[in-house]
LOROZA-484527 format. One record per residue (C-alpha): residue number from 1; residue in three letters; x, y, z. Coordinates in steps of 0.001 Angstrom, whole numbers, plus 500000, padded with zeros to 6 digits. Layout:
N
num  residu  px  py  pz
NUM  ALA  X  Y  Z
...
This chain:
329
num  residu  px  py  pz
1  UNK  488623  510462  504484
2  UNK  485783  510402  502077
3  UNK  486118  509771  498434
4  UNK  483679  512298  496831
5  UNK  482665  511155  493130
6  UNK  481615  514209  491576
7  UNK  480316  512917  488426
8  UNK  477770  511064  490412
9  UNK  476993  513760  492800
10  UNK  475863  515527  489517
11  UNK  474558  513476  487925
12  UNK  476603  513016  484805
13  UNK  478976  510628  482846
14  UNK  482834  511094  482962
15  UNK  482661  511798  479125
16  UNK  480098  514572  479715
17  UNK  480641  517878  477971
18  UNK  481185  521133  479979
19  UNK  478243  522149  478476
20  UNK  476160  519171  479940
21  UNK  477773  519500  483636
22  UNK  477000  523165  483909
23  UNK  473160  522007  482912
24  UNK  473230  519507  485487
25  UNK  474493  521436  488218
26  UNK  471779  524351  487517
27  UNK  469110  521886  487310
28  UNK  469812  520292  490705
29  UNK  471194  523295  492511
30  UNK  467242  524707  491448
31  UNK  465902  522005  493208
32  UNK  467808  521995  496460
33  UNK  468576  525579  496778
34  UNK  468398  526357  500414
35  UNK  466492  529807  499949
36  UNK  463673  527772  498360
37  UNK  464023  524543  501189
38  UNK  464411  527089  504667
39  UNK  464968  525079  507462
40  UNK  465739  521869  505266
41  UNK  468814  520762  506541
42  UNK  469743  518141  504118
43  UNK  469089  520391  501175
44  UNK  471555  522693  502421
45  UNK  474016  519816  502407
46  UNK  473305  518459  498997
47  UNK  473255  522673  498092
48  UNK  477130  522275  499608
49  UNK  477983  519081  497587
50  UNK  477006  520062  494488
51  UNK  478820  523489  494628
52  UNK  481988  521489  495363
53  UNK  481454  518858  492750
54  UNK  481037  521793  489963
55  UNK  483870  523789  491014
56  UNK  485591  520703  490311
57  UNK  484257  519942  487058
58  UNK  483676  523199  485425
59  UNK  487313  523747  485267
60  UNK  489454  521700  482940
61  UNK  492693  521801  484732
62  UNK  490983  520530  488117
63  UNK  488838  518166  486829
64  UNK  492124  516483  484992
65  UNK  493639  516438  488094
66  UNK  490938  514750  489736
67  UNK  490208  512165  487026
68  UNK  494087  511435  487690
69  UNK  492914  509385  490763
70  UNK  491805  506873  488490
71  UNK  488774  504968  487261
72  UNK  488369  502399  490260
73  UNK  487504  504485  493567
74  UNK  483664  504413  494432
75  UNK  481765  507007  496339
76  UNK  482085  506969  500266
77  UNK  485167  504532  499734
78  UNK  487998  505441  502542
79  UNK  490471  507689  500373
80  UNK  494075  507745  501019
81  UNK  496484  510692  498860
82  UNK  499463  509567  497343
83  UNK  502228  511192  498641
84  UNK  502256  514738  497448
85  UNK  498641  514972  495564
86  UNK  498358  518458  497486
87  UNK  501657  519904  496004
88  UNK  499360  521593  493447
89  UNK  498336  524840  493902
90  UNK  495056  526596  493008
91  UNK  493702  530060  493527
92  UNK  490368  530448  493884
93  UNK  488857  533987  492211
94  UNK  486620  535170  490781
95  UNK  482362  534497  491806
96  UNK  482437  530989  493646
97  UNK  479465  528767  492904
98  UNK  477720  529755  495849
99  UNK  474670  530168  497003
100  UNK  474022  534026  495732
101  UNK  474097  535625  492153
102  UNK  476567  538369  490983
103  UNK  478324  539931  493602
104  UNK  477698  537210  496653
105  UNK  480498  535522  498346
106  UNK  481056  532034  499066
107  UNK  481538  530442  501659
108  UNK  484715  528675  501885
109  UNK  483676  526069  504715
110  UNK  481290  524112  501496
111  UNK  484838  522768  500811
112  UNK  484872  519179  501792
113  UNK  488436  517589  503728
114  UNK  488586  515681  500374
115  UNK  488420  518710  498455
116  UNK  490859  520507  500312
117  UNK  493262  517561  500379
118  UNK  493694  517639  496376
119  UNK  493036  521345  495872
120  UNK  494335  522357  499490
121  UNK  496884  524820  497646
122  UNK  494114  526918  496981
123  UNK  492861  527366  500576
124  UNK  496730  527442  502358
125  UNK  498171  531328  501932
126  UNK  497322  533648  503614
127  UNK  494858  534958  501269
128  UNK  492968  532647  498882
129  UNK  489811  534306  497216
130  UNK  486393  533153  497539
131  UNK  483891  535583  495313
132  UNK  484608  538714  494559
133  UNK  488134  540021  496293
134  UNK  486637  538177  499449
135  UNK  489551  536794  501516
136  UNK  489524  533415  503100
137  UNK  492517  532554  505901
138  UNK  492976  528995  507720
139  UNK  495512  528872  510336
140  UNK  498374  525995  509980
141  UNK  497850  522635  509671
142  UNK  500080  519519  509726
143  UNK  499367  517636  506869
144  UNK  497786  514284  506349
145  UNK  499999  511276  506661
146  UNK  500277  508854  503731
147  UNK  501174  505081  502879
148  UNK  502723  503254  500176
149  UNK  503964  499516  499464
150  UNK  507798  498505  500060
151  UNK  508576  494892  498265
152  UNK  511655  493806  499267
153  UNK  513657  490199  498906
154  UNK  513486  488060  501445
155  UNK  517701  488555  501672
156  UNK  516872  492789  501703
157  UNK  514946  492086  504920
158  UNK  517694  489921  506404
159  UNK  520188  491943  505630
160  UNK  518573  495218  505393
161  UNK  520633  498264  503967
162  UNK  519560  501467  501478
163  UNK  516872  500503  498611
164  UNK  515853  503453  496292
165  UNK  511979  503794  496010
166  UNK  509746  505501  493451
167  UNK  506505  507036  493890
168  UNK  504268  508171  491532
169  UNK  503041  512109  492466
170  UNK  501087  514663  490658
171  UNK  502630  518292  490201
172  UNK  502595  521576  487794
173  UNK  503811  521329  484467
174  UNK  505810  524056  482739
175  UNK  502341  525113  481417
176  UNK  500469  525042  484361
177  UNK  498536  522111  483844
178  UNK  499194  518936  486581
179  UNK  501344  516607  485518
180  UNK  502122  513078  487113
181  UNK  505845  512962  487592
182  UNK  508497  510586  489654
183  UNK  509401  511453  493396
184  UNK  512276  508674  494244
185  UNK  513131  508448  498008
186  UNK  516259  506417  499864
187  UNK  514798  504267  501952
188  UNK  517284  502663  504975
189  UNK  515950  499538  505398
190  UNK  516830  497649  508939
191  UNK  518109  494820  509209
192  UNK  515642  491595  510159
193  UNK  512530  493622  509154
194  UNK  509868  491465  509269
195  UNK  506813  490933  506889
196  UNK  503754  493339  507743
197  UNK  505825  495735  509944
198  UNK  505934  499542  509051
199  UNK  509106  501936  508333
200  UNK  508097  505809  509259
201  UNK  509723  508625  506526
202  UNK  509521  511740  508648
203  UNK  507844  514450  506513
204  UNK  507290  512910  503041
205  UNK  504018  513018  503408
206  UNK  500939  515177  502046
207  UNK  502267  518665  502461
208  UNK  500325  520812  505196
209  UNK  498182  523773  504845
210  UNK  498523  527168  505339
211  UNK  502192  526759  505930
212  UNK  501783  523805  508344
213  UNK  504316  520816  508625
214  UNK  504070  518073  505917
215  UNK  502882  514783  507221
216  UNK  504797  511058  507333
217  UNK  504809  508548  504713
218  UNK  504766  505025  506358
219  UNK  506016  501988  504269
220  UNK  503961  498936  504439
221  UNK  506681  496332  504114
222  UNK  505522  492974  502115
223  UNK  508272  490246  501892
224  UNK  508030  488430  498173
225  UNK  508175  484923  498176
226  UNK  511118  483067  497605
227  UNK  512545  480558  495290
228  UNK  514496  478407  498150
229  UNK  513215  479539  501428
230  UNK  509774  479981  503142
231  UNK  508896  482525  505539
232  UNK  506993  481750  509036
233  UNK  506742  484524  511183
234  UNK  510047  485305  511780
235  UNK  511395  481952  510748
236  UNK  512790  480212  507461
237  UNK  512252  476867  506458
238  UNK  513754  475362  503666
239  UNK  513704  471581  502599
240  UNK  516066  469238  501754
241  UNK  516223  465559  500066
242  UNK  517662  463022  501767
243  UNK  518588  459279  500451
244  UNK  517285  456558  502489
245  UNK  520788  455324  503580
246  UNK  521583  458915  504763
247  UNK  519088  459330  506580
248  UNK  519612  455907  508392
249  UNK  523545  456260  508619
250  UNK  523879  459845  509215
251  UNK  525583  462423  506708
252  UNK  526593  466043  506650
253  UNK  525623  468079  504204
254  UNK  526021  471986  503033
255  UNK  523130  473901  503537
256  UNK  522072  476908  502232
257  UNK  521246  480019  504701
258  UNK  520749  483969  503953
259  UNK  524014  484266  504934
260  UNK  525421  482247  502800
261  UNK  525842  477773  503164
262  UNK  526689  476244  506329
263  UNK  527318  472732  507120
264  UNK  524614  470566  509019
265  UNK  524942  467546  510136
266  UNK  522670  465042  509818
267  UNK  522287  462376  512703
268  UNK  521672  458718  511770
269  UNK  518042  457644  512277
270  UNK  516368  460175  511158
271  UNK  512559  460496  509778
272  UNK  510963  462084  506593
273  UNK  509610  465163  507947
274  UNK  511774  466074  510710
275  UNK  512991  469516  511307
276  UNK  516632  470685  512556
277  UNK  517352  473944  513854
278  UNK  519750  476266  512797
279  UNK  519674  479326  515450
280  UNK  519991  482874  514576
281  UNK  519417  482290  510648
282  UNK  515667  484272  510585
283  UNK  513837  487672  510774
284  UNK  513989  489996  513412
285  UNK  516396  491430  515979
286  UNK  517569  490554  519680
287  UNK  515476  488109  521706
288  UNK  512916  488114  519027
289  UNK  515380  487016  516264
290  UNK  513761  484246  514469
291  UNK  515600  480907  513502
292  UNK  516478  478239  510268
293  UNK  514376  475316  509852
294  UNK  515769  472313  507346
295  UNK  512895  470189  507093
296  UNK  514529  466652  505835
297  UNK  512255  464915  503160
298  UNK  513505  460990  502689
299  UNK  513653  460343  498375
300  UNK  513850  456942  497309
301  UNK  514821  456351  493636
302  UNK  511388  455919  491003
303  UNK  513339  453420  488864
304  UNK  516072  450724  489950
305  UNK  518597  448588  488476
306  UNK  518370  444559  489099
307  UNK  521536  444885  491036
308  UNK  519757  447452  493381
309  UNK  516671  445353  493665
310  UNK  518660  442500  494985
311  UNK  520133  444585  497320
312  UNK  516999  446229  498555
313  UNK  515328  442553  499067
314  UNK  518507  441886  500934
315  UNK  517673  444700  503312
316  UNK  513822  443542  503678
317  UNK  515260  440498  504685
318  UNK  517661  440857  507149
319  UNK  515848  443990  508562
320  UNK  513860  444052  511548
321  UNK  512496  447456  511343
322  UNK  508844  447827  511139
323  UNK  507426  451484  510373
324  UNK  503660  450643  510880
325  UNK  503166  449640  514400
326  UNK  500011  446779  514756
327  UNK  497474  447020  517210
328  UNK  496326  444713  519627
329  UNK  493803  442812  518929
């Protein structure tokens, strides 16, 4: 939905003064008022707006709960709830802003989605008053799914299991006023999840209105990069050093996998850069199961002793391998 900045629909600073929003909004409401623009359709839309944005502002508690969302969100940006922002509960009496003076009711459909999805409390039971003892009902509605990060280890995602996870969520304090408190969930995480992919929480998200179903909370799960291993898809890699004469004679080494080291053998011959497999070891699950790459990186030594030197001049001489092939001419 759309993120509605009500400071800029009225034309004020976020440090303005009650004083100076309730100035504002009579100034502009003047000047689009619908009975003085009949048949202007965008006046009575900008009329709407601003009766939502000072119903916001003009009361302390809601307007603390809105500038809870945070400094960064820009007008007409795509706004996703956290989990729970519609747990708080407002009731609406009293005159409305509306269009009328003492006495008129308001009209409850001025209320924007993004109005009713942080203030949605308010229009849910059976009876939530718009104007004077006017009565507004909505029938049920499923509320809004949400969507939050899940960082796990690259070893959580192969091995998956339970992982606690905390969201932030506003509520009512013991004096009424919202408060932002901590809602932790147990997450089961399964096994092989790969990077990207999504895990569903039935019903923890934004509660519904009017008595309706909460929505889902979907976990967007990001992989953090790892010390030893790198992730591909569904595949590791990992790199190891080899010595020049093990890679040429062969050797077996232990190699380190997420489930724990194995040993690999190394066959005689081989080049810097070459990859062996090791099946099974990745991401995922059945025929999609990703596998262990050990990429083999030939190290020769930066300093040598005169004994070694001999013995590598040896090798140039008796050898007959060449590693640059010449063209013809």
């Amino acid at each position: 939905m759309e993120y509605k900045d009500y400071y800029t629909v009225l034309g004020v600073s976020k440090s303005a003064s009650q004083e100076e929003i309730a100035k504002s909004f009579k100034k502009k409401a003047r000047a689009c008022h619908p009975d003085l623009n009949p048949g202007d359709a965008c006046a009575e839309g900008n009329f709407k707006e601003l009766n939502e944005a000072y119903e916001v502002l003009k009361d302390p508690e809601k307007r603390k709960l809105y500038d809870s969302l945070g400094p960064n969100w820009q007008h007409g940006q795509n706004f996703q709830p956290p989990p729970g922002f519609d747990n708080v509960r407002y009731h609406f009496g009293g005159q409305g802003p509306g269009r009328g003076g003492a006495g008129e009711q308001f009209d409850a459909s001025a209320f924007s989605d993004f109005f009713e999805t942080l203030f949605g409390g308010g229009l849910g039971g059976a009876q939530a008053g718009f104007g004077r003892g006017a009565g507004f009902s909505r029938r049920p509605s499923r509320g809004e799914d949400s969507q939050a990060m899940l960082e796990l280890t690259l070893e959580e995602a192969y091995h998956g299991g339970g992982k606690a996870l905390s969201l932030q969520e506003p509520g009512v304090g013991p004096d009424g006023r919202p408060v932002m408190s901590t809602k932790t969930l147990q997450v089961a995480i399964p096994a092989g999840v790969r990077d990207g992919s999504k895990i569903r929480l039935a019903g923890q998200g934004n509660q519904g209105f009017g008595g309706g179903a909460p929505g889902d909370l979907y976990l967007n799960v990001r992989i953090l990069p790892h010390a030893v291993f790198k992730l591909e898809g569904n595949d590791v890699l990992i790199e190891i050093a080899l010595a020049p004469w093990e890679a040429a004679l062969g050797t077996t080494l232990s190699v380190p996998t997420l489930d724990g080291p194995v040993d690999l053998r190394i066959p005689a011959g081989i080049g810097s850069g070459k990859k062996l497999r090791l099946r099974g070891k990745g991401l995922g699950g059945g025929a999609r199961r990703g596998d262990q790459f050990v990429r083999v990186m030939i190290q020769v030594p930066a300093q040598i002793s005169d004994e070694e030197k001999k013995l590598w001049e040896q090798l140039r001489d008796v050898s007959r391998f060449t590693p640059r092939s010449v063209p013809e001419a």
